[in-house]
DSSP file (Angstrom, degrees, kcal/mol; ACC not computed):
  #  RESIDUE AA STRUCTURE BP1 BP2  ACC     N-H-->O    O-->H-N    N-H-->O    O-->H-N    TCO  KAPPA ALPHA  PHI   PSI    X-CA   Y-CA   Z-CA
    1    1 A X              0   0    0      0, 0.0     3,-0.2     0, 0.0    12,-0.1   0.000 360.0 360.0 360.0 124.9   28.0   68.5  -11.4
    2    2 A X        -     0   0    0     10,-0.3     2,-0.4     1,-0.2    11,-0.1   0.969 360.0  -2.0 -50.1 -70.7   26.3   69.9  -14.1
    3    3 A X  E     +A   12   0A   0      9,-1.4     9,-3.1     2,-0.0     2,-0.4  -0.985  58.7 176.3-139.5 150.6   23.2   68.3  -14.3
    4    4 A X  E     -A   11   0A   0     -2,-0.4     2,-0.9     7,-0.3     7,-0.2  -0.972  12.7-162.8-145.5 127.4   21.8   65.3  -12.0
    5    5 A X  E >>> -A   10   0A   0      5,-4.4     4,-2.4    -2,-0.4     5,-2.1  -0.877  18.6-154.1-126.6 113.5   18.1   63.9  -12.5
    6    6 A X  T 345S+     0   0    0     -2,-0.9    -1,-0.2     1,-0.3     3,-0.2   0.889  77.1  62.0 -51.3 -45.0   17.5   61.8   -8.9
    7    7 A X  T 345S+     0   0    0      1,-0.3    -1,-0.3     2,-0.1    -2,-0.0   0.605 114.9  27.2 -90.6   2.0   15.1   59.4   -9.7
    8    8 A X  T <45S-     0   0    0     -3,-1.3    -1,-0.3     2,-0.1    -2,-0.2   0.461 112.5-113.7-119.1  -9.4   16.8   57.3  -12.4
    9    9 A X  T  <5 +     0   0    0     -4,-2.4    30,-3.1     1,-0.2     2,-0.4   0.936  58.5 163.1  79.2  58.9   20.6   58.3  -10.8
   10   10 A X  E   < -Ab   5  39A   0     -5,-2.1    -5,-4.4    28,-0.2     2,-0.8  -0.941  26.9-178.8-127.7 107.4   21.5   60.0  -13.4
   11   11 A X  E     -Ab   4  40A   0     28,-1.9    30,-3.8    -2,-0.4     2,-0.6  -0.859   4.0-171.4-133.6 115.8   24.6   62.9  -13.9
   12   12 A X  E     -Ab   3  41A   0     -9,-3.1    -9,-1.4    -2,-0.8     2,-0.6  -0.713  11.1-161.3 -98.6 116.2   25.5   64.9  -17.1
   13   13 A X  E     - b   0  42A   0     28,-4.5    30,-2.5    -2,-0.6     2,-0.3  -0.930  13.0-142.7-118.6 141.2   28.4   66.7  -16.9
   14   14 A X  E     - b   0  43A   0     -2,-0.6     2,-0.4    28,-0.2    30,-0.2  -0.557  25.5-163.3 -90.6 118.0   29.6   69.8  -19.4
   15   15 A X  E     - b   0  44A   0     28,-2.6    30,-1.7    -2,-0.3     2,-0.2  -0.870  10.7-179.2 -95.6 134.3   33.2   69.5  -19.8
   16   16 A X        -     0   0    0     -2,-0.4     3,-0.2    28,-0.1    -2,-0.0  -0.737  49.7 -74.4-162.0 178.9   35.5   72.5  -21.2
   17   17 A X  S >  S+     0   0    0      1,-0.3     3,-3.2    -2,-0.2     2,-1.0   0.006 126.1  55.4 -67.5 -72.8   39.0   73.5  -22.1
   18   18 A X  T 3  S+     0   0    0      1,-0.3    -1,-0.3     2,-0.2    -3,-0.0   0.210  92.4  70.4 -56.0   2.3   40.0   73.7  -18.2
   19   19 A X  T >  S+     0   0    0     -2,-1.0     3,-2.0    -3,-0.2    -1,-0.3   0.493  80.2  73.5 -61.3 -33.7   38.9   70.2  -17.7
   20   20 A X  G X  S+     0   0    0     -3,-3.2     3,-0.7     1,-0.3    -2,-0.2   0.865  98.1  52.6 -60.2 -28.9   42.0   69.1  -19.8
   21   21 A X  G 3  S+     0   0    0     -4,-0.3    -1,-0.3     1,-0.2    -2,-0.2   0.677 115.5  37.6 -72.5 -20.7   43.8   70.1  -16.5
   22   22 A X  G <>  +     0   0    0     -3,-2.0     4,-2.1     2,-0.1    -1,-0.2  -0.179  69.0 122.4-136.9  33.9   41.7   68.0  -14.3
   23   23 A X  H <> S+     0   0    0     -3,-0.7     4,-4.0     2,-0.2     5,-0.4   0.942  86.2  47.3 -68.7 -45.5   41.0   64.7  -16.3
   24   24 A X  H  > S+     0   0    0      1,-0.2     4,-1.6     2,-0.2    -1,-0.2   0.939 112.6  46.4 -67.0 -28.7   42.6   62.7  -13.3
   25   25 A X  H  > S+     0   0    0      2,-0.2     4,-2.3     1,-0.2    -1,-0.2   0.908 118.8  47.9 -77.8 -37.2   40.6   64.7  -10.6
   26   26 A X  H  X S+     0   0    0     -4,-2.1     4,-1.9     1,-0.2    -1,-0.2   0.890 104.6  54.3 -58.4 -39.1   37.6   64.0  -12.9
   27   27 A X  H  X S+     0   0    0     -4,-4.0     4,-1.0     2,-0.2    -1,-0.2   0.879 110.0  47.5 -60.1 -43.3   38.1   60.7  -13.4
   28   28 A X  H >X S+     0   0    0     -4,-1.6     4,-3.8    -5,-0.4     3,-0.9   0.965 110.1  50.8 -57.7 -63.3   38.2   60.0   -9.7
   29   29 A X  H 3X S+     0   0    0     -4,-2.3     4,-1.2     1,-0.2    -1,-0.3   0.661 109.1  52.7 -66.1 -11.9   35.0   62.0   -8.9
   30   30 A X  H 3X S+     0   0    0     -4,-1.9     4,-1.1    -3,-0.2    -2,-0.2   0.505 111.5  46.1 -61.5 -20.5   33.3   60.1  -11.6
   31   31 A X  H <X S+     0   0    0     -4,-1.0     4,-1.7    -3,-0.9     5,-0.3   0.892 110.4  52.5 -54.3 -56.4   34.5   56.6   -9.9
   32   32 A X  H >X S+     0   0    0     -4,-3.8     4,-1.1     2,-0.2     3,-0.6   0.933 110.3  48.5 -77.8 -37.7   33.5   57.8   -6.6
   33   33 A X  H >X>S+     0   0    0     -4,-1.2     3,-1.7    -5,-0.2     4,-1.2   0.997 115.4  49.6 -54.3 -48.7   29.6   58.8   -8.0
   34   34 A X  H 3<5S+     0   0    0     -4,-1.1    -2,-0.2     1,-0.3    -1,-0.2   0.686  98.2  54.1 -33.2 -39.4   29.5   55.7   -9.4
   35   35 A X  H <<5S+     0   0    0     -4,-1.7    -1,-0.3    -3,-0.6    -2,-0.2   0.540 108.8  57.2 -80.3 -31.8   30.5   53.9   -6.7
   36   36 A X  H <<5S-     0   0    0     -3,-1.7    -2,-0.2    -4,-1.1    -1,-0.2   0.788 131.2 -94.2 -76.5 -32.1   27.2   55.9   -5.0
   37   37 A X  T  <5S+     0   0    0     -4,-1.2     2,-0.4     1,-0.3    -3,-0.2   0.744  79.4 140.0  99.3  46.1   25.3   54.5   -7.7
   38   38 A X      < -     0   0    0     -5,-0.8    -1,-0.3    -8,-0.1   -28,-0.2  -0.990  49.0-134.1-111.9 127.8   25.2   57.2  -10.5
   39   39 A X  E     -b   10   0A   0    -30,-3.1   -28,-1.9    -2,-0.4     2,-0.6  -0.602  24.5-158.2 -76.9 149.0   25.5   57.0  -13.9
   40   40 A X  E     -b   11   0A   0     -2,-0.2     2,-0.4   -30,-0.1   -28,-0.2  -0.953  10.3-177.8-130.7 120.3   28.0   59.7  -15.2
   41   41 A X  E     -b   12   0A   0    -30,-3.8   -28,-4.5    -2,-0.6     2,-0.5  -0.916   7.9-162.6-113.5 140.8   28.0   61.2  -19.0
   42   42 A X  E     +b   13   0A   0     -2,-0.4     2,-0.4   -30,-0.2   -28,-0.2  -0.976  10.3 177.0-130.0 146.4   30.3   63.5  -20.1
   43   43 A X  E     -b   14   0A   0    -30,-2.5   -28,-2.6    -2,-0.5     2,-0.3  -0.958  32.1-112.6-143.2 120.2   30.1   65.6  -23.1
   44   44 A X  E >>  -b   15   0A   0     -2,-0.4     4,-1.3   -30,-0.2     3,-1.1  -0.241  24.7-122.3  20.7  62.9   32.4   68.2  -24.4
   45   45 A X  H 3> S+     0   0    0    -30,-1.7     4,-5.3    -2,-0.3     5,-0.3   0.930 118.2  50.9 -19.1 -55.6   31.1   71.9  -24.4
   46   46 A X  H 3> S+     0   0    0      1,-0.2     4,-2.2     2,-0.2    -1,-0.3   0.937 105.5  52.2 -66.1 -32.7   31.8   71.6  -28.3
   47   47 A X  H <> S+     0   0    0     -3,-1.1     4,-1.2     2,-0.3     3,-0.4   0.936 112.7  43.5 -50.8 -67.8   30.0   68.6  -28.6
   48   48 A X  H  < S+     0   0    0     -4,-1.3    -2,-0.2     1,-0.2    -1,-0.2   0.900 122.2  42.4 -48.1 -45.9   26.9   70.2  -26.9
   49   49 A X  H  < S+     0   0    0     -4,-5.3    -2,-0.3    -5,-0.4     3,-0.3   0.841 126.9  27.9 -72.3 -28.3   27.4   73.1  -28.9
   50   50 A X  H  < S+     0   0    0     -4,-2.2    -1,-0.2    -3,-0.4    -2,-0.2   0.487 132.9  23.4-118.0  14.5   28.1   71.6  -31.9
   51   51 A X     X  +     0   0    0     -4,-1.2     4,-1.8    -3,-0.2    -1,-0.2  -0.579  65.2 157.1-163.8  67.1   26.4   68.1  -32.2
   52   52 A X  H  >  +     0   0    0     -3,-0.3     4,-1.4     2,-0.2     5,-0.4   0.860  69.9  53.1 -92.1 -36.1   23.9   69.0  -29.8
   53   53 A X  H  > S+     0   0    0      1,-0.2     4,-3.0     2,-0.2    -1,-0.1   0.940 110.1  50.1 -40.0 -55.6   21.4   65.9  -31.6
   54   54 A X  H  > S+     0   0    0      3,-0.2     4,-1.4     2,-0.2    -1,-0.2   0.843 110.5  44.7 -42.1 -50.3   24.1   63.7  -31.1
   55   55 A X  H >X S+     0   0    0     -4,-1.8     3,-2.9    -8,-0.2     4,-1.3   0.988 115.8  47.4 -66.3 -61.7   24.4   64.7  -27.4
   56   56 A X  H >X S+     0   0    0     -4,-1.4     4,-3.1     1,-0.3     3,-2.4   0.872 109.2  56.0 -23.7 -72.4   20.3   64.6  -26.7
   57   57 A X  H 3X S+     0   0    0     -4,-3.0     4,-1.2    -5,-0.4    -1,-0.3   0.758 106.5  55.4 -44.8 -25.5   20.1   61.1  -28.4
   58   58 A X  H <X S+     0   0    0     -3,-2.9     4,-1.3    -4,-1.4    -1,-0.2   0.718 107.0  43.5 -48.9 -46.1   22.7   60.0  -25.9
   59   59 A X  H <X S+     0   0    0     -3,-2.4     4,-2.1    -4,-1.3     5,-0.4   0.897 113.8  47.8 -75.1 -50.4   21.2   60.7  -23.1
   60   60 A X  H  X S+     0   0    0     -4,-3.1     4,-0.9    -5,-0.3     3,-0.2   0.753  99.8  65.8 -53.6 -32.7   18.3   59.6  -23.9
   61   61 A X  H >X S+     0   0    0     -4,-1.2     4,-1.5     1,-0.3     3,-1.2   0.959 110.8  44.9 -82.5 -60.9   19.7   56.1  -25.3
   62   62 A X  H 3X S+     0   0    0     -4,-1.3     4,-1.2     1,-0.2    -1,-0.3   0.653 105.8  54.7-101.6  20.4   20.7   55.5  -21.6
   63   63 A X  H 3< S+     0   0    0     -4,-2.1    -2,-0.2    -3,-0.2    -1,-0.2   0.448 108.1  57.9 -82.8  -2.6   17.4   56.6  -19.8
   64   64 A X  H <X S+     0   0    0     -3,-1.2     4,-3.1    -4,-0.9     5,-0.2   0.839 101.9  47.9 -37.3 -58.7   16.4   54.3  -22.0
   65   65 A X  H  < S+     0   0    0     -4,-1.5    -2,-0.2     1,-0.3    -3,-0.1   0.860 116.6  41.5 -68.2 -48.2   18.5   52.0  -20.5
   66   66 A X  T >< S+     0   0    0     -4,-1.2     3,-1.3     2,-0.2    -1,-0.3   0.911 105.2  56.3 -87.1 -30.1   17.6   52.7  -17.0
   67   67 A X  T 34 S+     0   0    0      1,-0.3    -2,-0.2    -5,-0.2    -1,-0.2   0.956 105.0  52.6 -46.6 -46.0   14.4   53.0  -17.0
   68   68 A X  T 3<        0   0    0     -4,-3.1    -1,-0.3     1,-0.3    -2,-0.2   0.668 360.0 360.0 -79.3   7.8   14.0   49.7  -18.5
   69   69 A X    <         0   0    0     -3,-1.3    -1,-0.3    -5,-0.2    -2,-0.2   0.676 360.0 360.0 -91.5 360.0   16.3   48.0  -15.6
């Protein structure tokens, strides 16, 4: 896990190329946080790097979204 902020349950993870290798092991460990009660985002390395606005506004749109629950 990249990045994880406790008090809203919240986990951002940095994807890249070698991830392609491990989408089903990811997918699983993103069920099973969930299942803990975590939100999980995944973004792309290129994405952060290259639509890094896009990524910010993203997060934020759902700590919006929890917070307000």
């Amino acid at each position: 896990m990249d990045f994880v902020c406790l008090p809203v349950h919240l986990i951002v993870e940095l994807d890249g190329g070698q991830h392609l290798d491990a989408l089903k092991y990811d997918a699983v460990r993103t069920s099973v946080l969930e299942g803990r009660g975590y939100r999980v985002l995944r973004f792309w390395n290129d994405d952060v790097l290259l639509r890094t606005d896009d990524v910010v506004a993203e997060i934020f749109r759902v700590l919006e979204l929890v917070i307000k629950l």
